[in-house]
C-alpha positions as CSV (number, residue, x, y, z in Angstrom):
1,X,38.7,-81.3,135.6
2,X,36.8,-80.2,132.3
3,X,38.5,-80.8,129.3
4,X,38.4,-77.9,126.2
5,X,36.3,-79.3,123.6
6,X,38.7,-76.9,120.6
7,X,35.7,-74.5,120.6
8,X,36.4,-70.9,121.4
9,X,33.5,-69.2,123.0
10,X,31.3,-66.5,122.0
11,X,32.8,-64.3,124.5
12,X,36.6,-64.6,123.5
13,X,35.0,-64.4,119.8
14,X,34.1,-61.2,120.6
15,X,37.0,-59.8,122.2
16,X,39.3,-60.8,119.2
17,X,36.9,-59.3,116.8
18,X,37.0,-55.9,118.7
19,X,40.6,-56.2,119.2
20,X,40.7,-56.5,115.3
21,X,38.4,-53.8,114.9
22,X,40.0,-51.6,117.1
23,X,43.7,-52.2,115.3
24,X,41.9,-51.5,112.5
25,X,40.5,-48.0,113.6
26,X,43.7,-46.8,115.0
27,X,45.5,-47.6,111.4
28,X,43.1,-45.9,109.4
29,X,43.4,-42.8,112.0
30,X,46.8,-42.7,111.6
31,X,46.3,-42.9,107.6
32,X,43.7,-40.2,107.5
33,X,46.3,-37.7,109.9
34,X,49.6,-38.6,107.4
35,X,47.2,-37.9,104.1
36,X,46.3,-34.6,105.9
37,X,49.5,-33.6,107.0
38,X,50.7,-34.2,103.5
39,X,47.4,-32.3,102.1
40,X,48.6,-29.3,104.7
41,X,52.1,-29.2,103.5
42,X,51.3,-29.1,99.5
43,X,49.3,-26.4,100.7
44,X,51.5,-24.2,102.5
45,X,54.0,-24.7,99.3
46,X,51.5,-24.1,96.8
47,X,50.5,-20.7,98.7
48,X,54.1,-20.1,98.7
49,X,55.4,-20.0,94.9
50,X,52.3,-19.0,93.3
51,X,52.4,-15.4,94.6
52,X,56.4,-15.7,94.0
53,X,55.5,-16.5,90.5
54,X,52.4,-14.5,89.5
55,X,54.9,-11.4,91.5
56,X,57.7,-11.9,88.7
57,X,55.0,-11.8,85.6
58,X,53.8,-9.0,86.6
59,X,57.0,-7.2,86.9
60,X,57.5,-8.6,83.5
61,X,54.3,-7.3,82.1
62,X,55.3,-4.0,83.2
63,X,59.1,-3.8,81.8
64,X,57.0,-4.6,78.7
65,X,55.0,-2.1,78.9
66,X,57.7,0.6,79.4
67,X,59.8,-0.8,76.6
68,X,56.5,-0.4,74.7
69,X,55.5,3.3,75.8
70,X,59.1,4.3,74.4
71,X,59.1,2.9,70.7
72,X,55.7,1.6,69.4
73,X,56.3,-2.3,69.9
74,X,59.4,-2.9,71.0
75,X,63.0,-1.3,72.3
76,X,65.7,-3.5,73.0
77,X,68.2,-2.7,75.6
78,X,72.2,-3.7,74.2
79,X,72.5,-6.6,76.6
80,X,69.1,-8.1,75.7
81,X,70.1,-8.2,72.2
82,X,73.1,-9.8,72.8
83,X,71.5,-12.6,74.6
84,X,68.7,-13.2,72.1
85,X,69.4,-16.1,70.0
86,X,67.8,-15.0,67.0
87,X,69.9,-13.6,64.7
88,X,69.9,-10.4,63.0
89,X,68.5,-10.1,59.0
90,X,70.8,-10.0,56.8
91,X,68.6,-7.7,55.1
92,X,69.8,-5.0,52.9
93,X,68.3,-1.4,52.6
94,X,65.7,-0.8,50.0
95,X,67.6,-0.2,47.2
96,X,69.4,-3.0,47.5
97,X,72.6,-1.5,49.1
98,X,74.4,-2.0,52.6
99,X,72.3,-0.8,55.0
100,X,73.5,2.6,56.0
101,X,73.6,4.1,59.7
102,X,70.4,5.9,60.7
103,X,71.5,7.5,64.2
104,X,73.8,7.6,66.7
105,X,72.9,10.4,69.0
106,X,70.5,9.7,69.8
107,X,71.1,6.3,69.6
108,X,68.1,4.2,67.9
109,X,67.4,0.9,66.3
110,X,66.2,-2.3,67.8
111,X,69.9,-3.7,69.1
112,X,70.6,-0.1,69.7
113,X,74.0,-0.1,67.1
114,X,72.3,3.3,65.1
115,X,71.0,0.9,62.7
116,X,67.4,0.0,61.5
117,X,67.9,-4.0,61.2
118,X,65.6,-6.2,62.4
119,X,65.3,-9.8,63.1
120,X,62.5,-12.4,63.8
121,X,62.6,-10.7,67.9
122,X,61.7,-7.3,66.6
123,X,57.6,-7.8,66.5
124,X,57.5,-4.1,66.0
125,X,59.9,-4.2,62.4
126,X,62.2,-1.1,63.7
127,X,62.8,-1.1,59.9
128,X,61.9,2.8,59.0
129,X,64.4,5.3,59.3
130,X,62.2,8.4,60.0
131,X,62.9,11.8,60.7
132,X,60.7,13.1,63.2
133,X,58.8,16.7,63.5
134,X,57.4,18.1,66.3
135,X,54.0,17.3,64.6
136,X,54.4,13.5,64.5
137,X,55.7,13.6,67.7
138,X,52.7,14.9,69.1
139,X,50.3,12.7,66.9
140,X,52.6,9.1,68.3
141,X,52.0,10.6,71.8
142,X,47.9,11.0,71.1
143,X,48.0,7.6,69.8
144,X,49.8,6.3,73.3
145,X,53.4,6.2,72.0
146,X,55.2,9.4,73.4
147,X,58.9,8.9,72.0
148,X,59.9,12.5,73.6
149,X,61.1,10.1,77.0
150,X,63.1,8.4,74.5
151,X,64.9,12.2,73.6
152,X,63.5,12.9,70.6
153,X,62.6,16.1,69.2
154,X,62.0,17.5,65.7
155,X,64.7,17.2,63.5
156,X,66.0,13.6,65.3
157,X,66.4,10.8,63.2
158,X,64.9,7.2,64.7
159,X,64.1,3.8,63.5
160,X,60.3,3.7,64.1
161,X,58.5,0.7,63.5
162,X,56.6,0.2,59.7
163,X,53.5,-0.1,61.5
164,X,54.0,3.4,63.4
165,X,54.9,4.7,60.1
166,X,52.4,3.6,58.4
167,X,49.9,4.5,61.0
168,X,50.9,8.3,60.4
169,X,51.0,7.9,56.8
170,X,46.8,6.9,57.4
171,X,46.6,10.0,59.4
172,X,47.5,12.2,56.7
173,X,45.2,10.7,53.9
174,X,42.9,10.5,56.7
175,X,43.2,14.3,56.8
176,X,44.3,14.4,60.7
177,X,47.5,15.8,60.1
178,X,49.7,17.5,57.6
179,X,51.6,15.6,55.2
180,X,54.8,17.4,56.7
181,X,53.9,15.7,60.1
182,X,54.4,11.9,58.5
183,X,58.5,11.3,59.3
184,X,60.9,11.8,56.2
185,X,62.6,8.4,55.1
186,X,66.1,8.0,54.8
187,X,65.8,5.0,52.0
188,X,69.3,4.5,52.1
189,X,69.3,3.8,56.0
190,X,65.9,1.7,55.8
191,X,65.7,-2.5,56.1
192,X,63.8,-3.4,53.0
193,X,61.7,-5.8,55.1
194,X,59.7,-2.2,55.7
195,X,58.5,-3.1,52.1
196,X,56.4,-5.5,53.0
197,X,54.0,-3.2,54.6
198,X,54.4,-0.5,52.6
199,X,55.1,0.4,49.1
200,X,58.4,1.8,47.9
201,X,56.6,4.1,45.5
202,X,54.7,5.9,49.0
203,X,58.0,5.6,50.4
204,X,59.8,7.7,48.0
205,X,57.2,10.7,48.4
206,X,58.3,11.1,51.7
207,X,62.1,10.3,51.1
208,X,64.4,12.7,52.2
209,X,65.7,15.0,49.3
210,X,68.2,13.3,46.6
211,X,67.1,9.9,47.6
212,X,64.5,9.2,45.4
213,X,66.1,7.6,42.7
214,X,68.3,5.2,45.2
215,X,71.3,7.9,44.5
């Protein structure tokens, strides 16, 4: 009988490397199949919330946007106001007295209280207490602001943003519209943070009557 000399032959070399190699192949296979599966499944969530998500800024765009086409900047709906955390000025009006009410039918300022007050949420400053012609209202709706959706018509009081004021005010020097068409002010129901866009002294030409001296 022939004794084993401890030497493994080329031939059973060869089937334990393959055997290796083949162990090998088969875990790298099943690797490659769980990265893909995983790969597959990030995919199908990703495809998933994105729409979701990019769906809900759009509808938020376009709340914006009909906030916006009702009051220059900004109008705040009661409940909105109540949940935003930023408190309102404590501003007074611009002669230095309590602010008085501007309107309550139709019911205007940015918390919607018939007020003009403002805080750091109001980008648009509903500060002005404007009375509004027919004229202006015509001129905001040229310019892409059409309060009349809101219910205003001439003779309505509303707090209008400085800048919207303002912009009017620029008409008229401008020569594009009468001076009657830029909205009285009722000084005594205007936040004075209007003052820091424009001066008391252009204010008061356009003040309604008896107000000019801060009577």
């Amino acid at each position: 009988m022939l004794k084993s000399n401890g030497i493994t032959s080329p031939h059973k070399r060869h089937q334990s490397s393959s055997s290796m190699s083949s162990t090998t192949n088969t875990a790298y296979r099943d690797l490659v199949r769980s990265l893909f599966g995983s790969i597959f499944v990030l995919i199908i969530i990703l495809t998933t919330i994105i729409p979701s998500t990019n769906a809900s800024h759009q509808e938020l765009l376009h709340s914006h946007d009909k906030m916006s086409s009702l009051n220059g900047m900004h109008i705040a709906h009661p409940r909105s106001a109540q949940l935003c955390h930023c408190a309102p000025s404590n501003n007074p009006v611009v002669f230095k007295k309590p602010l008085a009410i501007c309107s309550k039918s139709p019911m205007t300022g940015f918390y919607r209280d018939g007020f003009c007050r403002t805080s750091t949420a109001d980008f648009g400053n509903h500060a002005v207490a404007g009375v509004v012609s027919e004229e202006f209202l015509d001129f905001t709706a040229s310019q892409g602001n059409d309060l009349r959706p809101a219910g205003l018509s001439g003779g309505c009081k509303w707090c209008l943003c400085t800048s919207r004021w303002f912009e009017a005010f620029q008409a008229y020097k401008d020569g594009r519209i009468s001076k009657e068409a830029v909205p009285k002010v009722d000084l005594h129901a205007t936040e004075d943070s209007a003052l820091k866009k424009v001066d008391m002294d252009v204010f008061k030409q356009f003040a309604v009557e008896g107000q000019t001296n801060g009577a």
